[in-house]
N, C-alpha and C positions, 0 to 999 in steps of 0.2 A: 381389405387393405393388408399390404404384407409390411411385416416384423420392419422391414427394409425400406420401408415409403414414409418420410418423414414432413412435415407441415410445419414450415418454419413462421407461417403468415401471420400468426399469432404474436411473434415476439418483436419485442420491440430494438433495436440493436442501437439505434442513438441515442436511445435515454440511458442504455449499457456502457455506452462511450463515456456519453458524459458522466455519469456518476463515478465511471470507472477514472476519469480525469480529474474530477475533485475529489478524490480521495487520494489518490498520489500528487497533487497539490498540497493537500494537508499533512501528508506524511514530507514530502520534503519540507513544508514551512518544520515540522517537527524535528525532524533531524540536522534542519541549520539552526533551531534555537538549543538543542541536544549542544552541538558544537560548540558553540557561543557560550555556554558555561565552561567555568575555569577548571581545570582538574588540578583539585588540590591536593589529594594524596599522590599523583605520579602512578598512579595504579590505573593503566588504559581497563574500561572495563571490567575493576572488580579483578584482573589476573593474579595480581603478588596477596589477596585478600584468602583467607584458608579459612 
């Protein structure tokens, strides 16, 4: 077999999709509840903090 001859038959590519789809499900449920808290110092992300 050469370096160059590759056997993808093995892998599975929609259980890749989908896993790969709930996980950027849970990162955006994550970053609209991130949003949804109030920023009470006025400091976006920790910037004016030293």
């Amino acid at each position: 077999m050469n370096e160059f001859d590759f056997d993808l038959d093995h892998l599975d590519f929609d259980t890749a999709a989908a896993n790969t789809a709930a996980q950027q499900q849970l990162a955006d449920q994550a970053a609209a509840a991130a949003a949804a808290l109030p920023d009470e110092d006025d400091c976006a992300g920790g910037a004016c903090k030293i």
